[in-house]
C-alpha positions in Angstrom: -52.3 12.1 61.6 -50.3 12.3 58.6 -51.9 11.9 55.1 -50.7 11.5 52.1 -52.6 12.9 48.7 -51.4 12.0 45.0 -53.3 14.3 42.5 -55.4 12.7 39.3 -56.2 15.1 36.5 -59.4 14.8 35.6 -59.1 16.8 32.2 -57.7 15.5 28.7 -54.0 15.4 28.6 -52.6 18.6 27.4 -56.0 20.4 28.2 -54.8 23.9 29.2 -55.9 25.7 32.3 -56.7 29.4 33.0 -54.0 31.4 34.4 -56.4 33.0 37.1 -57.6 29.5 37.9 -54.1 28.3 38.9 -52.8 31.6 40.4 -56.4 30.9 42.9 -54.8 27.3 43.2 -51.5 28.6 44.3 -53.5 30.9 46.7 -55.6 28.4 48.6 -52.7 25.9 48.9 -50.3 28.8 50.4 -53.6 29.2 53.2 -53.6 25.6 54.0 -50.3 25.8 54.3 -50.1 28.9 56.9 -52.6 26.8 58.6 -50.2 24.1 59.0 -52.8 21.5 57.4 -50.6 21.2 54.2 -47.3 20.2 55.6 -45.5 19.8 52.3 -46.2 19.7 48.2 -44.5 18.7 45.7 -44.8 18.0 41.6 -43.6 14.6 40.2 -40.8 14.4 37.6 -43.3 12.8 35.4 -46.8 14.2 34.7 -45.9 17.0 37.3 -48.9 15.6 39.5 -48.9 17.5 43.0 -47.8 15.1 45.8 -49.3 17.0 49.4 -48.3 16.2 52.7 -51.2 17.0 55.0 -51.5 16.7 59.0 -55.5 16.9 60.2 -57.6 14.3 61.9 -57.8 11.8 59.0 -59.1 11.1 55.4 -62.3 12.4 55.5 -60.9 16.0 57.1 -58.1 15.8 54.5 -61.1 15.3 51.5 -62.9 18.0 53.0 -59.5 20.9 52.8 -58.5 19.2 49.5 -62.0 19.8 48.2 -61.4 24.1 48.5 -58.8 24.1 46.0 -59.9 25.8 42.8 -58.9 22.8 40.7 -60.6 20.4 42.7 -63.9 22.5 42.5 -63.7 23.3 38.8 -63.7 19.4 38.5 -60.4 19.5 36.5 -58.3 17.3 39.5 -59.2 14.9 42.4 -57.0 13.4 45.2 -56.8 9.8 45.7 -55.8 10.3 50.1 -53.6 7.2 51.9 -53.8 7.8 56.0 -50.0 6.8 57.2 -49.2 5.4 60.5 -45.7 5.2 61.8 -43.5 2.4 60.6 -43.4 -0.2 62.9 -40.4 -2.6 61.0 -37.9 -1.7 63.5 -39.5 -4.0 66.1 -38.1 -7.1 64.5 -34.7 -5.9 65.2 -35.5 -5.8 68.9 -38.0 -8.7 69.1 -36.9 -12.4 68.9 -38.0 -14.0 65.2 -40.3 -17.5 65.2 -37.3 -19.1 64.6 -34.6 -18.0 67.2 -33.7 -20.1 69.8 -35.1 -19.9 73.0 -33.7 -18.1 75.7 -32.6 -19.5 79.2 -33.8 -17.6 81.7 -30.6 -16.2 83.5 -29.6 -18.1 86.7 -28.7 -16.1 89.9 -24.9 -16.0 90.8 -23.5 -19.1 92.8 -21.4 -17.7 96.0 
């Protein structure tokens, strides 16, 4: 399942953090991601808030690999964790709507 984590800092804005602390952050994330449970990161624009792409069995597996980063355990981010599912929107394109007419079933061939 795919699952999608937005960081919150936890700390003051502009709180600085040890150097060590986020070279041990970079370190755990890069072993999640050789174990193909981080599928992607990325900072925002704004804020630069990590954005993770993760692939495990659902939320409460993706809390539980979140909850090893350094960050997380020095109590200075959390994750708020969304479980996707695959976009279903492309059935109305193949499905008849409420309000389309109804179809005739097709009559056989007159010889």
């Amino acid at each position: 399942m795919r699952i999608l984590a937005i960081e919150r800092e936890l700390t003051p804005p502009g709180a600085s953090i040890p150097t060590d602390l986020l070279r041990q952050e970079a370190v755990q994330v890069w072993a999640l991601q050789k174990q193909g449970l981080i599928r992607d990161i990325w900072f925002t624009t704004q804020g630069r808030n990590a954005v993770v792409m993760l692939e495990c069995s659902g939320g409460t597996e993706a809390r539980r690999h979140l909850a090893t980063l350094p960050l997380v355990r020095a109590g200075l981010i959390d994750f708020t964790v969304h479980e996707l599912q695959s976009y279903d929107g492309y059935e109305r394109l193949f499905s008849p709507g409420p309000n389309a007419p109804a179809r005739k079933p097709e009559e056989p061939p007159e010889y």
